[in-house]
N, CA, C and O atoms as a GROMACS GRO file, in nm:
protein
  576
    1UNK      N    1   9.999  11.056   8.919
    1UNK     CA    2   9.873  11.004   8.870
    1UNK      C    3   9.774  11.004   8.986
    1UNK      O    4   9.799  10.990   9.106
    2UNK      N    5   9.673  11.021   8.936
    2UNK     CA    6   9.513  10.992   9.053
    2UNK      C    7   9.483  10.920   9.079
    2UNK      O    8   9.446  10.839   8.994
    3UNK      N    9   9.476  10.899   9.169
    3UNK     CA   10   9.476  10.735   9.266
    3UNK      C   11   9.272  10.712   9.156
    3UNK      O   12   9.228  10.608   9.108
    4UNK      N   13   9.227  10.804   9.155
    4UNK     CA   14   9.124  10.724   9.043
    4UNK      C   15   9.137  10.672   8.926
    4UNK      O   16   9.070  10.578   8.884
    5UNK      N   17   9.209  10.721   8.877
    5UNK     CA   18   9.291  10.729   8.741
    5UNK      C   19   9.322  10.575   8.761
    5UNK      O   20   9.258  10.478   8.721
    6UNK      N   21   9.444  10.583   8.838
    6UNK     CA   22   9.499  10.424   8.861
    6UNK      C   23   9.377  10.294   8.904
    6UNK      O   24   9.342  10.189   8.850
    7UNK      N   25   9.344  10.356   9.009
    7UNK     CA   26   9.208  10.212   9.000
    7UNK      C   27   9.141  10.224   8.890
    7UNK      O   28   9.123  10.114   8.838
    8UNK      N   29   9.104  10.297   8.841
    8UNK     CA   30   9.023  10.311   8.655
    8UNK      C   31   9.084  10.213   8.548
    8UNK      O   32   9.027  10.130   8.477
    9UNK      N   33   9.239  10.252   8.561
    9UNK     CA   34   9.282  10.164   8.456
    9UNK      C   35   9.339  10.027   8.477
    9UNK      O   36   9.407   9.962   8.397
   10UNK      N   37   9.290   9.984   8.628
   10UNK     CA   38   9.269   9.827   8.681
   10UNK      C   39   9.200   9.804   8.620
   10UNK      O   40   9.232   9.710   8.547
   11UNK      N   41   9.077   9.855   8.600
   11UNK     CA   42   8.984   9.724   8.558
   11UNK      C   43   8.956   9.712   8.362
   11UNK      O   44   8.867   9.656   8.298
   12UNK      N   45   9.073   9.790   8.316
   12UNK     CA   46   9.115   9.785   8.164
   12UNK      C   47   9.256   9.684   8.181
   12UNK      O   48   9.330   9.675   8.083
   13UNK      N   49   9.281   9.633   8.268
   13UNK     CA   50   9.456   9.539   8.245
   13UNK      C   51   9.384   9.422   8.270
   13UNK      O   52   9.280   9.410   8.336
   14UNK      N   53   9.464   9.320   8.199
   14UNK     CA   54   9.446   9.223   8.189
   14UNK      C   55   9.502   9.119   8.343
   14UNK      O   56   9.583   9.167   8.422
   15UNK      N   57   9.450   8.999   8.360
   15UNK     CA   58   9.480   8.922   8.516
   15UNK      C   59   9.654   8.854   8.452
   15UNK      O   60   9.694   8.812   8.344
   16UNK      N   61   9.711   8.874   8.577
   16UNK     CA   62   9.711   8.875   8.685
   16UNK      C   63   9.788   9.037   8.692
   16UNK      O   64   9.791   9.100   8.798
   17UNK      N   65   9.834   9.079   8.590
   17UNK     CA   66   9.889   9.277   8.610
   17UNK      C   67   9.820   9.325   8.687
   17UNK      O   68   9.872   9.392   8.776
   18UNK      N   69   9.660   9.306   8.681
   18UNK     CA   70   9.554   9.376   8.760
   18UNK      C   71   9.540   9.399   8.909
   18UNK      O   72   9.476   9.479   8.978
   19UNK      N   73   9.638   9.285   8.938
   19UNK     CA   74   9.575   9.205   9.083
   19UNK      C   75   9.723   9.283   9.131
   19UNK      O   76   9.729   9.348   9.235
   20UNK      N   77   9.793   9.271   9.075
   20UNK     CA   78   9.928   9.342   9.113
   20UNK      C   79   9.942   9.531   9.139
   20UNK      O   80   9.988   9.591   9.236
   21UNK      N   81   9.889   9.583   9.020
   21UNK     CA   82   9.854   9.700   9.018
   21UNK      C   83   9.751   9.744   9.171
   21UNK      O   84   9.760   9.832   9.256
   22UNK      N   85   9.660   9.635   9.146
   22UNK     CA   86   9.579   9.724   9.300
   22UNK      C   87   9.666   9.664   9.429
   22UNK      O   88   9.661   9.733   9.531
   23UNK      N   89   9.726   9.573   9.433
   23UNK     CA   90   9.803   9.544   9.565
   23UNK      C   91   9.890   9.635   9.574
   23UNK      O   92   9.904   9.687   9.684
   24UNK      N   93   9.986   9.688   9.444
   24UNK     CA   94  10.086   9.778   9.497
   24UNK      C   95  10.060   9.938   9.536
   24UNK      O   96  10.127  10.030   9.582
   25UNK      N   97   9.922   9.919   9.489
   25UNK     CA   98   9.845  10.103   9.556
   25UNK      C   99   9.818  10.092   9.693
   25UNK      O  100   9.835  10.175   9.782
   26UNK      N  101   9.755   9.927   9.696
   26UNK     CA  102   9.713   9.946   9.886
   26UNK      C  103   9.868   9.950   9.918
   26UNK      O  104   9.914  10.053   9.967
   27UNK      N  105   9.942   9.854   9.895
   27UNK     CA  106  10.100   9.850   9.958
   27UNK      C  107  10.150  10.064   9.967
   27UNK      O  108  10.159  10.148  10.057
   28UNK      N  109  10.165  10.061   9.842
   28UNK     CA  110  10.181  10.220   9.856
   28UNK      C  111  10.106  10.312   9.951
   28UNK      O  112  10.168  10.378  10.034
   29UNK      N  113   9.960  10.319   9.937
   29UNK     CA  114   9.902  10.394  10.032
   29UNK      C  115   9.872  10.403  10.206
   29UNK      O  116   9.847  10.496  10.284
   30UNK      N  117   9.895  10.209  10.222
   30UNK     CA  118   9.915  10.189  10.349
   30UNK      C  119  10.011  10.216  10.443
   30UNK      O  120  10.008  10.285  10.545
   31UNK      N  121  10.132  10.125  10.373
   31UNK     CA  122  10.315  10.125  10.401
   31UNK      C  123  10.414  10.209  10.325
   31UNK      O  124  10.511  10.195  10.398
   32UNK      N  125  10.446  10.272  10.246
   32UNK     CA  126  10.498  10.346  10.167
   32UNK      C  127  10.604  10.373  10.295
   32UNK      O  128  10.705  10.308  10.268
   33UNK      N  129  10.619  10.432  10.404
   33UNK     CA  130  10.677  10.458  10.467
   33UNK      C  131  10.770  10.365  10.568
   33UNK      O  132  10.875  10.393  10.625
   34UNK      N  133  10.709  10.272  10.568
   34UNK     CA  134  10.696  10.128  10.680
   34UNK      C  135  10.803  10.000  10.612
   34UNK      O  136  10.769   9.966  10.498
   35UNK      N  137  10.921   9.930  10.668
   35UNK     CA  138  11.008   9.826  10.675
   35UNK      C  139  10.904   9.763  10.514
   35UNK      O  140  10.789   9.765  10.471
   36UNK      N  141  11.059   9.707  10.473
   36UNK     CA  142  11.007   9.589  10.368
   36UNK      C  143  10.913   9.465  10.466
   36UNK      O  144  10.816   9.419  10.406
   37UNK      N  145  10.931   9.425  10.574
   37UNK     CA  146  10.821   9.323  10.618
   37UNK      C  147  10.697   9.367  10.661
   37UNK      O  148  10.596   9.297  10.671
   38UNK      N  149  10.708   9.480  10.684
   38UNK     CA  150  10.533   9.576  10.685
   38UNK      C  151  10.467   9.575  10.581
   38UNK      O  152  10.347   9.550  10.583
   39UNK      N  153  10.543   9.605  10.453
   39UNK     CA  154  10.491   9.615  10.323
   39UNK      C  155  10.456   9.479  10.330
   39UNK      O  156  10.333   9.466  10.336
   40UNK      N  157  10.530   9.352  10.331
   40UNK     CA  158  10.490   9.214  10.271
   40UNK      C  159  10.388   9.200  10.366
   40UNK      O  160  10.306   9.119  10.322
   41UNK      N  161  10.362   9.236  10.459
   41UNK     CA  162  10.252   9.180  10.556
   41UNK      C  163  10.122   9.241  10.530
   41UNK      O  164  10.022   9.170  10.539
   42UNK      N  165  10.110   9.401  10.490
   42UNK     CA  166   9.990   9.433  10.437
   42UNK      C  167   9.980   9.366  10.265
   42UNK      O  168   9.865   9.347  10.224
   43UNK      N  169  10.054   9.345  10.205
   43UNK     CA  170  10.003   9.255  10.096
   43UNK      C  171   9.940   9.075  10.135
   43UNK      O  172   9.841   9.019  10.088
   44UNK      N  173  10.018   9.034  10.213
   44UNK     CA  174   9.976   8.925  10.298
   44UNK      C  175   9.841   8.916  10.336
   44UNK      O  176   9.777   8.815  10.306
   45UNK      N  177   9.772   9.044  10.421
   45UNK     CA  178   9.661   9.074  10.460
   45UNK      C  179   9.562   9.035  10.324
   45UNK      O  180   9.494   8.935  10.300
   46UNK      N  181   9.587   9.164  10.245
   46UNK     CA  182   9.515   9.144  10.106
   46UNK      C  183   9.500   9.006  10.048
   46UNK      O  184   9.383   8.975  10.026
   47UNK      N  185   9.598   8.907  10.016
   47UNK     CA  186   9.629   8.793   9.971
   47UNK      C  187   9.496   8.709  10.061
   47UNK      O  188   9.383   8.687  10.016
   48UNK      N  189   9.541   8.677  10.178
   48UNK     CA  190   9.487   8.571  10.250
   48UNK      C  191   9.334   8.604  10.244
   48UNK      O  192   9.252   8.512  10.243
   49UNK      N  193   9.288   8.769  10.238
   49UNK     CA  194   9.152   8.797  10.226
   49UNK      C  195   9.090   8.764  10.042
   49UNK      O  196   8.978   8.746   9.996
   50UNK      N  197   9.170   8.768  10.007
   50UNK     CA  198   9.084   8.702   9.871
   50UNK      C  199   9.122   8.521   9.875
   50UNK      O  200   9.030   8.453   9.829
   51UNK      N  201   9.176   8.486   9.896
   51UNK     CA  202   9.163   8.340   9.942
   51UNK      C  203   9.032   8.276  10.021
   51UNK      O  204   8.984   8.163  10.015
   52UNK      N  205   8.994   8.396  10.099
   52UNK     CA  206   8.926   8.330  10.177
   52UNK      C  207   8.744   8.374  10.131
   52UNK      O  208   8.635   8.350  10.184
   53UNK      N  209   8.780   8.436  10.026
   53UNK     CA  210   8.646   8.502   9.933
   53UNK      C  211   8.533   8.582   9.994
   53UNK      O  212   8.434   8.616   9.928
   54UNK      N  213   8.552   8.618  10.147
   54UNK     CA  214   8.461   8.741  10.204
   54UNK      C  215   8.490   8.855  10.178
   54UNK      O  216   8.406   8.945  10.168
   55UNK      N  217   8.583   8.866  10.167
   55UNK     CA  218   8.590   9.053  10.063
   55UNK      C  219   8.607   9.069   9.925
   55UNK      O  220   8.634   9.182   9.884
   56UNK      N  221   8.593   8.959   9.830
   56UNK     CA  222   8.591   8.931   9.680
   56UNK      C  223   8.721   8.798   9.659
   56UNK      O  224   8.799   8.747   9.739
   57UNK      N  225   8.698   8.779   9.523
   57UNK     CA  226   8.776   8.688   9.463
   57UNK      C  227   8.887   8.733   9.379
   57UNK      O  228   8.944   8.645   9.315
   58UNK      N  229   8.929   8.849   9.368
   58UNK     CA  230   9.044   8.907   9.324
   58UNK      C  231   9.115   9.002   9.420
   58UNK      O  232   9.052   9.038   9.519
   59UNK      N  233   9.253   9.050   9.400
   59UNK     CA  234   9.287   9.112   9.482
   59UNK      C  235   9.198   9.270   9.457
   59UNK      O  236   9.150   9.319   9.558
   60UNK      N  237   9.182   9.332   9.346
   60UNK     CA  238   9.120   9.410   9.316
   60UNK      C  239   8.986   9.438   9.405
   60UNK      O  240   8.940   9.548   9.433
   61UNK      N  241   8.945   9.334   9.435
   61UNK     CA  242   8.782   9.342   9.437
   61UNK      C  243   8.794   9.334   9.612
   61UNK      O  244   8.694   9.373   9.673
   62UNK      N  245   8.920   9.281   9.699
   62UNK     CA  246   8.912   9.280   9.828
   62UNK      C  247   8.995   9.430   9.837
   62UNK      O  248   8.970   9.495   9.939
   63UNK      N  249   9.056   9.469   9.778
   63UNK     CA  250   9.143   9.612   9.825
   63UNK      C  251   8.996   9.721   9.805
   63UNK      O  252   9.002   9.814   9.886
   64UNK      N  253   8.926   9.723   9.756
   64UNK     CA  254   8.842   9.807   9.683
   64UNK      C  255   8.687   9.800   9.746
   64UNK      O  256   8.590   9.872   9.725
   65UNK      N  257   8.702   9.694   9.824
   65UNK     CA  258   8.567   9.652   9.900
   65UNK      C  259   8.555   9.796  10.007
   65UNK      O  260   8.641   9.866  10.061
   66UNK      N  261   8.425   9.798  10.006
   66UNK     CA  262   8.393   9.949  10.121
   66UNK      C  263   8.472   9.902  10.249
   66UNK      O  264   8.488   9.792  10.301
   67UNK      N  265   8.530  10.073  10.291
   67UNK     CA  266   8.629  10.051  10.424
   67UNK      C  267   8.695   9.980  10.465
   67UNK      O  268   8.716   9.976  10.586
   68UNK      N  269   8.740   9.916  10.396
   68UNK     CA  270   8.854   9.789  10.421
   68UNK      C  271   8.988   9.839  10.400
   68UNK      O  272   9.059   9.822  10.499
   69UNK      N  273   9.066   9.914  10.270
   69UNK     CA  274   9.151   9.938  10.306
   69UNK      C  275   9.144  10.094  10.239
   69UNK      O  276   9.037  10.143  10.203
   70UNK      N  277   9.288  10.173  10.227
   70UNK     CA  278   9.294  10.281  10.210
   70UNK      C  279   9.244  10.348  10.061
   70UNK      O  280   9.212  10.467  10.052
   71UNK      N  281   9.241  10.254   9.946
   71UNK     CA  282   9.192  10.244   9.800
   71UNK      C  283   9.091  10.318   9.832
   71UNK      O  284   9.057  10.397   9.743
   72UNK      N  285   9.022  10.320   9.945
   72UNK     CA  286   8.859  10.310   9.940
   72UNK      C  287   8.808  10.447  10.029
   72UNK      O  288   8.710  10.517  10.002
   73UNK      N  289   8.903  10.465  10.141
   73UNK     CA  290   8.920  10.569  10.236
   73UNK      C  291   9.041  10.692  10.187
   73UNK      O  292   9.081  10.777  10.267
   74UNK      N  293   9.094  10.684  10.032
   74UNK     CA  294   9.169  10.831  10.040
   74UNK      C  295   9.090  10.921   9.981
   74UNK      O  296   9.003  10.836   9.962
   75UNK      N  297   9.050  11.004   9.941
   75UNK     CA  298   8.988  11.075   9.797
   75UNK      C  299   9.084  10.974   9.698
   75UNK      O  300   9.193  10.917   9.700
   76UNK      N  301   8.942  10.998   9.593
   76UNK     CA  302   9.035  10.963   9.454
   76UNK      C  303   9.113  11.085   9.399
   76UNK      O  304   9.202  11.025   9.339
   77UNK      N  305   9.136  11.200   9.382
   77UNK     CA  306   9.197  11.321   9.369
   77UNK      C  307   9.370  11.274   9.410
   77UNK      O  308   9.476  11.304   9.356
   78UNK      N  309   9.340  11.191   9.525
   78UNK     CA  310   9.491  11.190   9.552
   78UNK      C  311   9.609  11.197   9.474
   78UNK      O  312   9.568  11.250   9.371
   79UNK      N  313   9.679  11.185   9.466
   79UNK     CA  314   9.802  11.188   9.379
   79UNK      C  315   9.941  11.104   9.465
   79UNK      O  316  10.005  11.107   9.570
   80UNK      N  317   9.928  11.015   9.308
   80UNK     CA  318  10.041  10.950   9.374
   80UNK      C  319  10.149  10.971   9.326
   80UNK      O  320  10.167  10.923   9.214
   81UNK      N  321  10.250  11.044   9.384
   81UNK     CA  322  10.358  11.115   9.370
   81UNK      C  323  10.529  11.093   9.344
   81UNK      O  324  10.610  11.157   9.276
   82UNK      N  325  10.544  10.953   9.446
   82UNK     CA  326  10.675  10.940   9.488
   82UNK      C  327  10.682  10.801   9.415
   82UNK      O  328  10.637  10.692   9.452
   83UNK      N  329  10.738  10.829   9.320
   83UNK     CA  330  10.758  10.672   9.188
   83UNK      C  331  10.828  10.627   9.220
   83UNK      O  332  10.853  10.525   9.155
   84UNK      N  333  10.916  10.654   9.335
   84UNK     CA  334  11.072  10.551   9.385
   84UNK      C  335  10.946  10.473   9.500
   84UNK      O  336  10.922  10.355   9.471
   85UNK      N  337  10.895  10.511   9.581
   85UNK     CA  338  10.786  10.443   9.654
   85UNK      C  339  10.706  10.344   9.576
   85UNK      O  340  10.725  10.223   9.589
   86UNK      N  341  10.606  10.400   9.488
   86UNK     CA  342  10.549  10.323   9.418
   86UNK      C  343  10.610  10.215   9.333
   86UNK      O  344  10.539  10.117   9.308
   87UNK      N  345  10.738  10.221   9.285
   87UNK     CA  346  10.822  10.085   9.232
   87UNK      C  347  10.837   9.989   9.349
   87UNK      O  348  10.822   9.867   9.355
   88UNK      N  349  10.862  10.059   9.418
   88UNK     CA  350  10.907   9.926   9.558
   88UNK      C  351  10.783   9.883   9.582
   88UNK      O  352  10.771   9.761   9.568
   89UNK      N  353  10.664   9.952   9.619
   89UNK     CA  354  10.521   9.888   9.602
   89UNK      C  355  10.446   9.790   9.524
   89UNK      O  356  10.355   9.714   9.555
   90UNK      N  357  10.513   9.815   9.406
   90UNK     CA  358  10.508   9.718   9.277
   90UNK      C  359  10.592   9.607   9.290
   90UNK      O  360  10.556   9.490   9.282
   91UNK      N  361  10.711   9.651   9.312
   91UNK     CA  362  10.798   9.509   9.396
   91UNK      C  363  10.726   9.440   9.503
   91UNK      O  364  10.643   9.355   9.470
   92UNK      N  365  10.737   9.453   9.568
   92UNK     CA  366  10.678   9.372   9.670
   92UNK      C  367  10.532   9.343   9.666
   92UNK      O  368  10.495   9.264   9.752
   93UNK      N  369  10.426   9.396   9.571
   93UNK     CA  370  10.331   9.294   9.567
   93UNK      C  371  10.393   9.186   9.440
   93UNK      O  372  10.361   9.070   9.467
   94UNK      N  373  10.438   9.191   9.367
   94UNK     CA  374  10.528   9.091   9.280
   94UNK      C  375  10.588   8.977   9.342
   94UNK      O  376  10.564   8.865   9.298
   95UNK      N  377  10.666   8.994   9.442
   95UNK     CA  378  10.721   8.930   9.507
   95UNK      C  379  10.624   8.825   9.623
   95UNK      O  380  10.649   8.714   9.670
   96UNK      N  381  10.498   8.926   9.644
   96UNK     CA  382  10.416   8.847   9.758
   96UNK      C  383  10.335   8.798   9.639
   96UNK      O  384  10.351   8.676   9.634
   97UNK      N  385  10.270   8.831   9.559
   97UNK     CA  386  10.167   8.760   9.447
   97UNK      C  387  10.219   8.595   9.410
   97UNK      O  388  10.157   8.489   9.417
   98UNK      N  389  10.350   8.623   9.372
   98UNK     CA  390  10.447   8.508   9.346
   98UNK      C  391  10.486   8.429   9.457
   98UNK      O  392  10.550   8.333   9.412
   99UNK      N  393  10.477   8.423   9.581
   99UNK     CA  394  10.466   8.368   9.742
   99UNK      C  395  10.311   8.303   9.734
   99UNK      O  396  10.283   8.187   9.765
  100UNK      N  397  10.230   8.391   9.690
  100UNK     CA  398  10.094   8.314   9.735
  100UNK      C  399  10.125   8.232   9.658
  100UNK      O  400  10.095   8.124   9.709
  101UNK      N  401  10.172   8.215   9.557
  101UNK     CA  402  10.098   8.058   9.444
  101UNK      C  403  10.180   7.955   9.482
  101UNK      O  404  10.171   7.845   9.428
  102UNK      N  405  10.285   7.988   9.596
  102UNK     CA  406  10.330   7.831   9.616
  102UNK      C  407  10.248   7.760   9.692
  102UNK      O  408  10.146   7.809   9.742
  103UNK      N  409  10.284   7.637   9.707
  103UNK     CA  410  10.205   7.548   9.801
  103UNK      C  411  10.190   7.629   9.952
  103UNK      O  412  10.273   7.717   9.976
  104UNK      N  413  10.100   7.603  10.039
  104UNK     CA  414  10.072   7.684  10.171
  104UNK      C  415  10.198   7.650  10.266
  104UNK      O  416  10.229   7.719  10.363
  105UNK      N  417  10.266   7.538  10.226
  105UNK     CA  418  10.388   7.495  10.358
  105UNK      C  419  10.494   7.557  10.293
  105UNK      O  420  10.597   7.562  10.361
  106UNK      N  421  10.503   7.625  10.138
  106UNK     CA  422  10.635   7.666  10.100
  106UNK      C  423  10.658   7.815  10.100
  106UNK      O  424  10.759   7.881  10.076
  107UNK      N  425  10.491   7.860  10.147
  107UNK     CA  426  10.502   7.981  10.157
  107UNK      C  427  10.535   8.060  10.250
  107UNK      O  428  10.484   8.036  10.360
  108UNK      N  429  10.647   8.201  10.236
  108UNK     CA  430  10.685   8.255  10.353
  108UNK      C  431  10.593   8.330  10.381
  108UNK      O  432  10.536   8.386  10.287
  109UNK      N  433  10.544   8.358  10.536
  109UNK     CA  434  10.462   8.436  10.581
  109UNK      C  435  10.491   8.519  10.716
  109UNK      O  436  10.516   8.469  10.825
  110UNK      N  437  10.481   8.666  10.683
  110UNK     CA  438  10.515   8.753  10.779
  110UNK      C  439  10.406   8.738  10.939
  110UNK      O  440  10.426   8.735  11.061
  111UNK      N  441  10.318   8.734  10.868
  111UNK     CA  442  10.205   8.777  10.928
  111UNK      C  443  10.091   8.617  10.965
  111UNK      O  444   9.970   8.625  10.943
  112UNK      N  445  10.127   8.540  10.996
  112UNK     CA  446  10.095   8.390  10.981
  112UNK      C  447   9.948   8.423  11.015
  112UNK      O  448   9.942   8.497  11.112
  113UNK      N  449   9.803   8.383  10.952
  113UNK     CA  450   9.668   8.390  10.981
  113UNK      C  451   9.623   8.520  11.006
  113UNK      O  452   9.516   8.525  11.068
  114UNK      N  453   9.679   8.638  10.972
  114UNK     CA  454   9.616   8.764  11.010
  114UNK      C  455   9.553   8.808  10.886
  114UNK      O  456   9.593   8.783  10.772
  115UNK      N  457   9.447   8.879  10.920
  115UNK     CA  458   9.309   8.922  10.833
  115UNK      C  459   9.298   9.052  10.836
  115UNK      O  460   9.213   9.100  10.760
  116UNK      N  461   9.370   9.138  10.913
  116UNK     CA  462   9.336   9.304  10.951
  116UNK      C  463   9.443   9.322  10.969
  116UNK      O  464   9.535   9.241  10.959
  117UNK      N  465   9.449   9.478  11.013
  117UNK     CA  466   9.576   9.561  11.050
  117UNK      C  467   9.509   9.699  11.047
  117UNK      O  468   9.445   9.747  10.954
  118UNK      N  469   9.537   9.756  11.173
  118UNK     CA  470   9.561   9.946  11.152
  118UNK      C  471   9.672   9.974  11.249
  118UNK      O  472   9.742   9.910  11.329
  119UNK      N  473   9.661  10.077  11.215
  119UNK     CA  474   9.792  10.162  11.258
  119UNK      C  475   9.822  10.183  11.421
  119UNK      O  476   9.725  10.220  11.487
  120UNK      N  477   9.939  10.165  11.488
  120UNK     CA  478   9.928  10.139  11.593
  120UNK      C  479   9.856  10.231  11.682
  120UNK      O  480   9.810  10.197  11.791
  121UNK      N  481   9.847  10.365  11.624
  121UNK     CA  482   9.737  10.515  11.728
  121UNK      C  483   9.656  10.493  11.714
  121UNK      O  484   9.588  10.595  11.713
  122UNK      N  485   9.581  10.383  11.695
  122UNK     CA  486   9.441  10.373  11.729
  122UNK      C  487   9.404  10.202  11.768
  122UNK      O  488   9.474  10.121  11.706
  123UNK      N  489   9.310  10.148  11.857
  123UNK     CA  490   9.267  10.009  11.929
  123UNK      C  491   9.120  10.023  11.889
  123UNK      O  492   9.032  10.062  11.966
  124UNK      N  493   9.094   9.976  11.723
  124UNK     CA  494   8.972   9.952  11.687
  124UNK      C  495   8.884   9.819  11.774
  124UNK      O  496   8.937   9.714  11.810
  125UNK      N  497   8.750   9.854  11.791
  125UNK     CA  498   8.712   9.749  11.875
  125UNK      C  499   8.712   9.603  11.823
  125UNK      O  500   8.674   9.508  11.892
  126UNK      N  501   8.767   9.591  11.672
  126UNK     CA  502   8.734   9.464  11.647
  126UNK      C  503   8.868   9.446  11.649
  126UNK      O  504   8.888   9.335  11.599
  127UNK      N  505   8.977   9.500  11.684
  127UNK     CA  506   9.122   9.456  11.781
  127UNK      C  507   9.099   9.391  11.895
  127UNK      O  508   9.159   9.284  11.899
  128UNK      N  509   9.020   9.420  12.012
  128UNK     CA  510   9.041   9.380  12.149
  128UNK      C  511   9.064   9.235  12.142
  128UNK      O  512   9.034   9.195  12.030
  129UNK      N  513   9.100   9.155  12.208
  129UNK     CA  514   9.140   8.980  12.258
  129UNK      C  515   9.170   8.932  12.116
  129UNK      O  516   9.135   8.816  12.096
  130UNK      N  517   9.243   9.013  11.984
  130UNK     CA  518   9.283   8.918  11.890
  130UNK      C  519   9.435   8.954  11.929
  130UNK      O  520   9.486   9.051  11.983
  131UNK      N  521   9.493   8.811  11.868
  131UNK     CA  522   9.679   8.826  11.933
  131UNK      C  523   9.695   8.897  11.769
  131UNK      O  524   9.659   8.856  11.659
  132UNK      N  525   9.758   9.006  11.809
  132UNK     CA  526   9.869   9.099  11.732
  132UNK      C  527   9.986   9.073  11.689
  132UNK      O  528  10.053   9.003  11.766
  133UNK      N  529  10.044   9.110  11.578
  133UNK     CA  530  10.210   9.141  11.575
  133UNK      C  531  10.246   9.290  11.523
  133UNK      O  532  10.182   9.345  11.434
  134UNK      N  533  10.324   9.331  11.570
  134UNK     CA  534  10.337   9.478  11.533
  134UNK      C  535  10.473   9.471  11.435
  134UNK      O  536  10.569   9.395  11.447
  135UNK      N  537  10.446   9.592  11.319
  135UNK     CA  538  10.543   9.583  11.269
  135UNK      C  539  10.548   9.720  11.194
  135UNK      O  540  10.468   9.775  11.118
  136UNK      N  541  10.671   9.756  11.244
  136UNK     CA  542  10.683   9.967  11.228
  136UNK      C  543  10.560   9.961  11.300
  136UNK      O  544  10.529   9.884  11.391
  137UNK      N  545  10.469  10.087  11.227
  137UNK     CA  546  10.345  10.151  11.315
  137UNK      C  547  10.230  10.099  11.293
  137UNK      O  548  10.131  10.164  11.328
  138UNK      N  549  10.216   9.987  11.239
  138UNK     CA  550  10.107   9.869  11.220
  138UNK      C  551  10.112   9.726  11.290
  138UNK      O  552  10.208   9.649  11.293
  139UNK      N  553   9.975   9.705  11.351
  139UNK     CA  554   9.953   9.588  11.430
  139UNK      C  555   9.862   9.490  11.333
  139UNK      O  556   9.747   9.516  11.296
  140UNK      N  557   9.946   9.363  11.298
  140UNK     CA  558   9.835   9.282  11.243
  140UNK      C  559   9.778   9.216  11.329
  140UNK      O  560   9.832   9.199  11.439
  141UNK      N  561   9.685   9.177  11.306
  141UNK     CA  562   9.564   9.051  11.360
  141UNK      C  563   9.489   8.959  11.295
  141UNK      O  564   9.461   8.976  11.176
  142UNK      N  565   9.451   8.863  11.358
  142UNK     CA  566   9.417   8.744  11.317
  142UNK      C  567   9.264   8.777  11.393
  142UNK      O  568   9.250   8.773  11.516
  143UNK      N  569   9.164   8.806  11.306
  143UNK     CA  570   9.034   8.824  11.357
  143UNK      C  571   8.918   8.724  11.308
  143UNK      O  572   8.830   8.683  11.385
  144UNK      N  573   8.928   8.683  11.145
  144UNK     CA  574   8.822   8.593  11.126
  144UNK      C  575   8.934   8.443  11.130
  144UNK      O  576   8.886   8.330  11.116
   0.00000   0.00000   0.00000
């Protein structure tokens, strides 16, 4: 399917499928390759940024916000290909969607206060003096 295709028929599903569907495309398009705690940590990212309502109030609306994450930076043409990937993508935003709604002290967190992440080949300037954790070939950070 076309990664347009798929964000297209986000905003025809009903909440909370919706919010799941676009987490497990960023999960897919970001980490697909990367440890189950890479995956939970870029959904983490997503999560804590719609909590905090500067990149929207749904997960949809922060994955999808200009240049923020890969939703936004692949072509839509893409094709998403590897359905054993994309299930585990779907898993694990399931699994983190269902983490956010507990209370904040019951929730497990990979990535404790981090707001960003890119890939470790590159030191974007709004990286410098934030403390990191690396995990596979991604560094999170705690920037706002």
């Amino acid at each position: 399917m076309k990664l347009s295709m798929l964000l297209w028929l986000t905003s025809l599903m009903p909440q909370p499928v919706a919010d799941q569907a676009c987490l497990a495309t960023t999960v897919y398009l970001e980490a697909r390759s990367e440890p189950v705690n890479g995956q939970l940590a870029v959904a983490e990212v997503a999560l804590r940024r719609r909590d905090r309502g500067r990149w929207g109030d749904t997960v949809c609306k922060v994955v999808t916000a200009p240049h923020q994450f890969a939703t936004t930076t692949t072509p839509g043409s893409f094709e998403i290909t590897n359905l054993e990937a994309f299930n585990k993508a779907w898993r694990i935003a399931g699994v983190s969607i269902n983490n956010w709604q507990l209370p904040l002290a019951q929730r497990r967190m990979v990535v404790p206060r981090a707001d960003h992440f890119a890939t470790t080949a590159i030191s974007p300037t709004w990286s410098h003096n934030h403390p990191s954790v690396t995990i596979g070939d991604h560094a999170f950070y705690a920037v706002n």
